[in-house]
N, C-alpha and C positions, 0 to 999 in steps of 0.2 A: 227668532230668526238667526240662522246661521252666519258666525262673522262670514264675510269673504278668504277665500286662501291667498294665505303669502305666496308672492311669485317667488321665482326661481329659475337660474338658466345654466345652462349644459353646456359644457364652453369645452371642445376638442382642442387636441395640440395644435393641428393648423389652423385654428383660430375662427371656425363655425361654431354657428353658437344656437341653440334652440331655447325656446323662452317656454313657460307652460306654470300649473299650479302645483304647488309644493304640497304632498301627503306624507304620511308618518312622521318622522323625527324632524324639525326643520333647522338641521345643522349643514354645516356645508363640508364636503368630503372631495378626495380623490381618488382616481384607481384607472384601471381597464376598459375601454367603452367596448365591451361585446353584445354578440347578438343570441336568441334563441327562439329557434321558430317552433316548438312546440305548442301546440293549441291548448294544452291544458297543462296543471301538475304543477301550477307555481307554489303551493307550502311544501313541496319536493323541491322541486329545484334550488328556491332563495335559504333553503336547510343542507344543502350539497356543497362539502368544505370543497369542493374541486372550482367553483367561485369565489375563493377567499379575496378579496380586493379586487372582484371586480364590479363595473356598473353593467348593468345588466340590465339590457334593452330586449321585452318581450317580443317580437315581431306579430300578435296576436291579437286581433287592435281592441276588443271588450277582457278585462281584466281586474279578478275582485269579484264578482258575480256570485261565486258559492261559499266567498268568506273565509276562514279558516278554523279548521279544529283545534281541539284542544291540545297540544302538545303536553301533556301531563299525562294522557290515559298510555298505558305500556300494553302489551302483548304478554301469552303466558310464558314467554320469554324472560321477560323485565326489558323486552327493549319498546323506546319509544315507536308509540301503534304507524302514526298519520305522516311522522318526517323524517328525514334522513341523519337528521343530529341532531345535539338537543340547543343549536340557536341559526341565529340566522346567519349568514358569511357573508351575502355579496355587500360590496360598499355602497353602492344605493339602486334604485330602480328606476327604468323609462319605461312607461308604457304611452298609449294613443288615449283610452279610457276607461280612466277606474270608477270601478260600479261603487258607487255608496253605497246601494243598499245588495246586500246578499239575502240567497237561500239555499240552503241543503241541511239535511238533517242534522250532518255533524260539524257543521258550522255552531263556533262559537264565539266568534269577534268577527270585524272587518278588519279586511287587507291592510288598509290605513290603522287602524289602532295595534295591532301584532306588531306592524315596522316600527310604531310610535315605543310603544312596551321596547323592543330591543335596539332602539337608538339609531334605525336604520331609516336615511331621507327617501323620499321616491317625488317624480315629477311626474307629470298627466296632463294631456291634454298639447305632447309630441305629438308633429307628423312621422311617427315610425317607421314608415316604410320607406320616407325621402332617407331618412338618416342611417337605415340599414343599407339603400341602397350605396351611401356613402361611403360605409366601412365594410361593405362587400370590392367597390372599387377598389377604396386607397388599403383595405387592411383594418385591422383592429388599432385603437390606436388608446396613448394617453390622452384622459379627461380630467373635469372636476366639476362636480355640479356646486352650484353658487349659492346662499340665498340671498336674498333683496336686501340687503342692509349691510352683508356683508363685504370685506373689501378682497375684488380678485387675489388681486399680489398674496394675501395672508393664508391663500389656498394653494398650495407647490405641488404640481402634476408630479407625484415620484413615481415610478414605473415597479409595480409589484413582484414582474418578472427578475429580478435583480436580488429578492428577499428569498430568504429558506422560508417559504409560506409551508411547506409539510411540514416542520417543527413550532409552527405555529397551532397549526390545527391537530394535529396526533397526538393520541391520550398519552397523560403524563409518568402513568404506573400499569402492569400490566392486570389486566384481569378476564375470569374465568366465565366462560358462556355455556350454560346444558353441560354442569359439570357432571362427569362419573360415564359419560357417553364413550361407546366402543373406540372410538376412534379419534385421536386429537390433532386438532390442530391449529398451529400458529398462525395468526393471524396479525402482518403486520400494517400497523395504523400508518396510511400515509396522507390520509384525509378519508376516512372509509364510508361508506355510504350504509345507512344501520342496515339496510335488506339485504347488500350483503354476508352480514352474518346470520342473518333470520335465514338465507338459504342456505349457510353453511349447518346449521343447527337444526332444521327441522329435516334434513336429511340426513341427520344422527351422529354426529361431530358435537367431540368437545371442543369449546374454539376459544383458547387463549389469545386475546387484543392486547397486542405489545407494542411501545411505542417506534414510531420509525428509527431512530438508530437504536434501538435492540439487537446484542450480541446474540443472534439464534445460531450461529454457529457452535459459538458454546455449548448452546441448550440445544444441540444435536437430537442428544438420545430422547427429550422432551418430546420432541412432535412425531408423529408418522407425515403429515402434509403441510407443504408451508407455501402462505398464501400472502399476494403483494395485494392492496387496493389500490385507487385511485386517488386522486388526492391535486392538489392547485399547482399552479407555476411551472416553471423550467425542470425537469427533471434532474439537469446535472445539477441543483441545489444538493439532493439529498445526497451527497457522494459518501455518507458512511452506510445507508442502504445498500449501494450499488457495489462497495466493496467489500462487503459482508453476501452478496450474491456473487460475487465475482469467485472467491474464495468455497462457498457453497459448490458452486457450478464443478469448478474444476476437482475438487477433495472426492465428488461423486461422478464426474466422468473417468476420472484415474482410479477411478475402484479403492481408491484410499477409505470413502466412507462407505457403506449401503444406500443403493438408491432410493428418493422416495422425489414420490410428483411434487415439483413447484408449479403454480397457476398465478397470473398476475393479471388484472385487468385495470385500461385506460393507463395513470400515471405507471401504476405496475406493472403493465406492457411495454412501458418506456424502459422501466428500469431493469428490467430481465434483458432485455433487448440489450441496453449498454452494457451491461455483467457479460453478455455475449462475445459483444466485438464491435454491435450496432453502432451507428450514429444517430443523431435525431435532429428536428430542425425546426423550428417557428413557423408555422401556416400563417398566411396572411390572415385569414379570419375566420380558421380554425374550422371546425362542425362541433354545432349545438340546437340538437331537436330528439324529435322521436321519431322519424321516416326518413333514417339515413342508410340506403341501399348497403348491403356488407356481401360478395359475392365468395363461397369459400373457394379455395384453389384450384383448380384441377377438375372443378363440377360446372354443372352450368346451375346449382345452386344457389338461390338468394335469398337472404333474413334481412327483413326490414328491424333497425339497432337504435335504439337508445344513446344519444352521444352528447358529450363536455368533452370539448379537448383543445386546445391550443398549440400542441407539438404532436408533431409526427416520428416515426423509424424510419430512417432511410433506408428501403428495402435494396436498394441497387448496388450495395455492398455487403450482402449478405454473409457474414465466417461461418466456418467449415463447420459440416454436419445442421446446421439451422438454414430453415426455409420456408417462406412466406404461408399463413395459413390461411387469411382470410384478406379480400382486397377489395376496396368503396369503390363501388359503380359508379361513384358520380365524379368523384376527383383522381380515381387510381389509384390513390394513396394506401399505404399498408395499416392494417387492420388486425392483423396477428400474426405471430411468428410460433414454431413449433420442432421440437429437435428431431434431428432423422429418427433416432434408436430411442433416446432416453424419454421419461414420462417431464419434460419439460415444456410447455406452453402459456402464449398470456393473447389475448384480444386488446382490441384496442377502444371496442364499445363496450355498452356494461349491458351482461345477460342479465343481471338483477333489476335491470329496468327501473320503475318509480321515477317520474313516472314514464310511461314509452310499453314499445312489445315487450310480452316477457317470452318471447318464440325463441328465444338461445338458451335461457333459465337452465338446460339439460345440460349445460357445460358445467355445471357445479357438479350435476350428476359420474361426469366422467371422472373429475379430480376428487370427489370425496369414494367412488365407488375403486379407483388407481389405488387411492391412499389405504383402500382396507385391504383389497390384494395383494399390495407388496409387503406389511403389514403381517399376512397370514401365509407369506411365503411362496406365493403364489407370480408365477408370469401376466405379466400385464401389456400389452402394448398397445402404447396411449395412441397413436395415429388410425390405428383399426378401430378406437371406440369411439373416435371422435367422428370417424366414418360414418360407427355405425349410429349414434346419436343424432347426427346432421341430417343423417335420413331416416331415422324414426320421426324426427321433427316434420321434415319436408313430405313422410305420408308415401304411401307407396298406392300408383292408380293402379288398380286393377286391369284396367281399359289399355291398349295400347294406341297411342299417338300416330295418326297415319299421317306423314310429310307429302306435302304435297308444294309443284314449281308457285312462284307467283305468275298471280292471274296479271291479265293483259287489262282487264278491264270489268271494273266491280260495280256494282249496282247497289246501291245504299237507300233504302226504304227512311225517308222523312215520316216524322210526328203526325202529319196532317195538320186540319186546322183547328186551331189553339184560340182559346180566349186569354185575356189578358191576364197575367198572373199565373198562367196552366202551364204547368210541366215543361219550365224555361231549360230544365236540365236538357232532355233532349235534343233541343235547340242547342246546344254549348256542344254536347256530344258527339252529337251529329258532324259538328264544325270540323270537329278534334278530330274523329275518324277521315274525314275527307282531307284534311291537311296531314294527315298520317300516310295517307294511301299516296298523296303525290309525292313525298316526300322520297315515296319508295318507288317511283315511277310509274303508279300504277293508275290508269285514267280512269275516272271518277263519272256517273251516272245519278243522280240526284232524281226522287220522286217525293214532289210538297206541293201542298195547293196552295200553303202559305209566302204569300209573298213578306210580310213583315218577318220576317228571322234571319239571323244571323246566318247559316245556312245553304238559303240561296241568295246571298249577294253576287255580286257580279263577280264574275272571276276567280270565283273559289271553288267549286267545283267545275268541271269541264264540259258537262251540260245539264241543265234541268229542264224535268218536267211537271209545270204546274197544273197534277193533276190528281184527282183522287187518292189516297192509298187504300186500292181494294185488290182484288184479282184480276179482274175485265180488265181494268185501267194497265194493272203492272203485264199482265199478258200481253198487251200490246206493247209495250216497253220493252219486252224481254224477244220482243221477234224481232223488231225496226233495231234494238242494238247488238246482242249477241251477247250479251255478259258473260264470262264463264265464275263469276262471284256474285253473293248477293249478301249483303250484310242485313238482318233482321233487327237487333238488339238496338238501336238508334234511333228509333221510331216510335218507343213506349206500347200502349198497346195496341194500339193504332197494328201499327207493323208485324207484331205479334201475330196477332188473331189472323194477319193477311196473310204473313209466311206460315202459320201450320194449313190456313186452306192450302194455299199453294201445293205443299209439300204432300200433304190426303190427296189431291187427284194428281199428283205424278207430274205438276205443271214442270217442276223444277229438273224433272229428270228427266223431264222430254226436250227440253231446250239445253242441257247439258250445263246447266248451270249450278256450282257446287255453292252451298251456304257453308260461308264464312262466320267466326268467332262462336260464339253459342249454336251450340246445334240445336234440332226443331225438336230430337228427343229429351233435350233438357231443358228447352220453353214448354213441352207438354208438361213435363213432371212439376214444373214449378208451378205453371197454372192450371192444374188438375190438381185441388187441392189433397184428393185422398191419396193420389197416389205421394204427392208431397209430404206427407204424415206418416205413409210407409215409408218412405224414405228416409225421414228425420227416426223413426224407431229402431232401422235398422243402426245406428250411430247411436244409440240411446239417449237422443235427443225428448225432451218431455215436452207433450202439447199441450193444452186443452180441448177435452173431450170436445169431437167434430162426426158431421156426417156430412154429405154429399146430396142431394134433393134433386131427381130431372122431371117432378111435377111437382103441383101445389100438395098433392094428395102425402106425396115420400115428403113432403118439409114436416108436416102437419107429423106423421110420423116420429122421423127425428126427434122434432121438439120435444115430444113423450118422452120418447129415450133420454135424452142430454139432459131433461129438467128443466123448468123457467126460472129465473128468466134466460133469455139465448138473444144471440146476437146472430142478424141475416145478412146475410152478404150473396154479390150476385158474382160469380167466379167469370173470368176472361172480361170483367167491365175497366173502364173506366174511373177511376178514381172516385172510388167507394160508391158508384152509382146502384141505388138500388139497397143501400145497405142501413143498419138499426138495429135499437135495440126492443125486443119484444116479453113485456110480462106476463102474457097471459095469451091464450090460443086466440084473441080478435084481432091484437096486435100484429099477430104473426102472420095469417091471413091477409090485411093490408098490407106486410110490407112485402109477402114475397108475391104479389100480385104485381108489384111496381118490381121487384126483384126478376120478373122471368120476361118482361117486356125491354131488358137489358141485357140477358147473358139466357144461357140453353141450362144452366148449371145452378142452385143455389147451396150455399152451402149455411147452415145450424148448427152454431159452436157455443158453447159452452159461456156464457159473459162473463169477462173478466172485468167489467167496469170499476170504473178507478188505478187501473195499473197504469203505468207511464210506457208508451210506446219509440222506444228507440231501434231506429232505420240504420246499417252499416251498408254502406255500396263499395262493393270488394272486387278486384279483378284478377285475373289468375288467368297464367300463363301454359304456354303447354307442359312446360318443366313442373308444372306444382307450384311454382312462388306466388305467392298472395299478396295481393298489396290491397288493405283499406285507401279508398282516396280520399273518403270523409263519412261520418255519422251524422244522424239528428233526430230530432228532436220531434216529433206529432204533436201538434197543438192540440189534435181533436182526440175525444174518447179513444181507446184502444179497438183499433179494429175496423172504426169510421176514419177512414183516410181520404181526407178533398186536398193533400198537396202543401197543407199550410205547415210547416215546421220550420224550425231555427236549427 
């Protein structure tokens, strides 16, 4: 039997205190109490020197679950495979709960023995989300976590932001990355994150790691590109960085030296920024996650970013010839700066991600393909590649966008009726859309028979009717109101199946009423599996071998073709209603006999059993920007989906 864990308590500067059980190291520490709402990627994150001294509060509330790899195995690089440096940084860990027991393939310890191995405490069994909601109020603040025997007073809340934390963590000698490669370049340590150079290097760059105050001015003629990272603390620390760019900047806009791109990201967006003219300034509580909106300038473009940061550029003093290139949706704050003429620019999130999107990753592309052009003598102009990168990323539709006024009044197709534990998403959905819609004045029409859901409570939408979601039912709906909207996509398949009838006899065009968000030509192509399979080909998307069945007689068929065993499924159902796995042609027979008394369609694919089926729910705007809202997990075989996932 396991002893029991030593307690431990978390004691902020204004004197709140959290109690919970003490894992890994059971020493008591100070530092930074920040927050991080990334859902996954903590042997990324707690290995990210841009943490150095600080306590780091997962906002995530199961943590630990898939263990950690081995930090020994490298890449054919020679850099470390699974983390971002080769130890751990922050000063200790909050989470809500840590999983004792993990799994994943390249799991090799648990969370608690890794922290233990490098002397790092962590506490479990916070309420996380009270105490984030605290340091979202008052700010990031000084902590110390405690342990049970020890005495407070002998623990001194010193403030890290005070320290040159980048000459802490910045390698101590410089050395050489994918040596002999066309093109080099400098790369300085100012806490760097290893993927970093893994993106400098497999896109064909020799890439010397120098320490943060490294004289590269000297070593001019050494580099064609010279590159700032990210890295912990207050920026004006590193002041022989900054004047070592200061001097760079000016030697190559006075044509004193030849130009070559500088690129900087996070801390190094700070410190180009000051080399500038910028100022900078202390966020209350900073952004730290992976779904931090980055809008770029002058587009109606958005990259969801990867972000650690505690200081901001104050954009609203911007010096001559620099100007703002990328700006957060959510706070306004600057996000990257960029020179009018010269190949000078830095971000303030990290396109190298780990963990987070790697959807900006093509900025590495503009600075290492800059640094071979000016290199080979060639014109470059870094603002037109960033152009044109931003929107090779964002995807160009073929389709054009038809704008249309807001409607007076929308009609929102409800789930129908739900057993308990069914398809609670839509319910939530559903909420969200009709609290969206008044929000923008637009009155709201609700069709549910369900009176149990969130939904139709009183008062949240502007009328309902508890009544079937079929045709008959909604046709009567759509005379007695007049909608000139109908939203479909809220309703799962329920609503589906009703808006493509609708839309086949012309219901919708006769009552002049336009469908809103998903069109009904991009509910057919999703739920007409074959035509979804030309569609994923045409993207060189790879499936498993499918047909299409609209009798017992075409499955029987099929199955021949695909091979057994094959998996049935009834197309436009239901949450896998109708659907199984069949080894041999009896099997097949019973299930698509139960499969066509559910749907007009079945469809004979190829069995993949034993794969792991992971579900992304992604939304996208008329512009092209994509936002995942979340992933998971299928409990059931691949392909039998009844709704159960984590």
């Amino acid at each position: 039997m396991a002893a029991p864990a030593k307690k431990c308590t978390l004691i902020l500067q204004d004197g709140t205190r959290w109690s919970g059980d003490a894992f890994g190291a059971e020493v008591s520490v100070s530092g930074e109490a920040v927050f991080q709402t990334g859902m996954v990627g903590y042997p990324e994150a707690l290995t990210d020197p841009s943490y150095k001294r600080q306590i780091l509060v997962i906002t995530f509330p199961l943590v630990g679950n898939y263990g950690v790899p081995d930090e020994n195995i490298l890449d054919e690089l020679g850099i470390i495979k699974y983390m971002e440096s080769n130890k751990v940084h922050v000063a200790a860990l909050v989470v809500s709960t840590l999983s004792k027991d993990y799994s994943h393939w390249r799991a090799v310890k648990s969370l608690s023995q890794w922290l233990k191995e490098q002397g790092i405490p962590g506490i479990t069994g916070v309420d996380t989300r009270a105490l984030t909601k605290n340091l979202r109020e008052k700010g990031c603040t000084l902590a110390k976590l405690v342990m049970d025997g020890d005495s407070e007073s002998s623990v001194p809340m010193v403030d890290p932001n005070k320290m040159n934390l980048v000459a802490e963590v910045s390698i101590k000698e410089p050395k050489v990355y994918n040596k002999g490669a066309a093109v080099k370049i400098t790369m300085v340590d100012c806490g760097m994150k290893l993927n970093q150079l893994r993106c400098m290097c497999k896109r064909g760059a020799e890439v010397t790691v120098v320490p943060w105050d490294f004289d590269f001015v000297a070593a001019y003629d050494s580099w064609d590109g010279l590159f700032i990272s990210n890295g912990p603390g207050d920026p004006t620390m590193a002041a022989k960085t900054i004047a070592y760019l200061r001097t760079m900047l000016a030697d190559m806009s006075s044509g004193k030296k030849k130009v070559k791109p500088i690129f900087g990201i996070c801390l190094g967006h700070q410190l180009l920024s000051l080399a500038a003219g910028c100022d900078t300034y202390k966020l209350p509580y900073g952004n730290r996650g992976h779904n931090q909106p980055c809008m770029l300038v002058g587009t109606e473009h958005c990259f969801i970013t990867s972000q650690n940061h505690g200081f901001a550029v104050d954009e609203t003093r911007m010096p001559e010839k620099w100007v703002p290139l990328f700006r957060n949706a959510n706070d306004q704050t600057n996000e990257g700066v960029v020179h009018e003429t010269l190949p000078f620019f830095s971000v303030q999130f990290h396109p190298e991600a780990r963990a987070g999107p790697e959807d900006t990753e093509g900025l590495f592309d503009v600075f290492i393909n800059g640094a071979k052009e000016l290199k080979a003598g060639n014109e470059f102009e870094l603002r037109k590649a960033i152009s044109d990168k931003t929107t090779e990323i964002i995807g160009k539709d073929p389709s054009t966008v038809e704008l249309f006024g807001k409607p007076r009044k929308v009609l929102i197709l409800g789930s129908g009726g739900l057993s308990i534990g069914q398809a609670g998403e839509f319910d939530y959905s559903g909420s969200q859309a009709i609290k969206a819609m008044k929000e923008e004045g637009i009155q709201t029409v609700l069709i549910n028979p369900n009176v149990a859901t969130v939904q139709t409570a009183k008062g949240l939408a502007d009328k309902v009717y508890f009544l079937p979601v079929t045709p008959d039912y909604v046709i009567q709906v759509l005379k007695a109101e007049r909608p000139d909207g109908i939203l479909l996509s809220f309703g799962g398949q329920t609503a589906l199946n009703c808006g493509i009838q609708l839309h086949m006899k012309g219901i919708l065009e006769q009552y002049n009423c336009r469908v809103m968000g998903t069109q009904v030509e991009t509910i057919i192509a999703t739920e007409d599996r074959e035509i979804f399979n030309a569609k994923l080909a045409e993207i060189n998307e790879k499936t498993a071998p499918s047909m299409s069945a609209d009798s017992p007689a075409e499955a029987e068929e099929a199955a021949l073709k695909v091979g057994f065993p094959v998996i049935v499924r009834a197309a436009y159902a239901l949450g896998g209603l109708g659907s199984g796995f069949a080894y041999n042609m009896k099997e097949l027979r019973d299930l698509v006999s139960v499969s066509f008394s559910h749907s007009p369609q079945v469809l004979v694919e190829k069995s993949l059993r034993g794969w792991k089926e992971v579900e992304y729910e992604v939304v996208r705007d008329l512009h092209g920007n994509c936002i995942t809202v979340c992933n998971m997990e299928n409990f059931d075989p691949l392909g039998i989906h009844t709704g159960e996932s984590i």
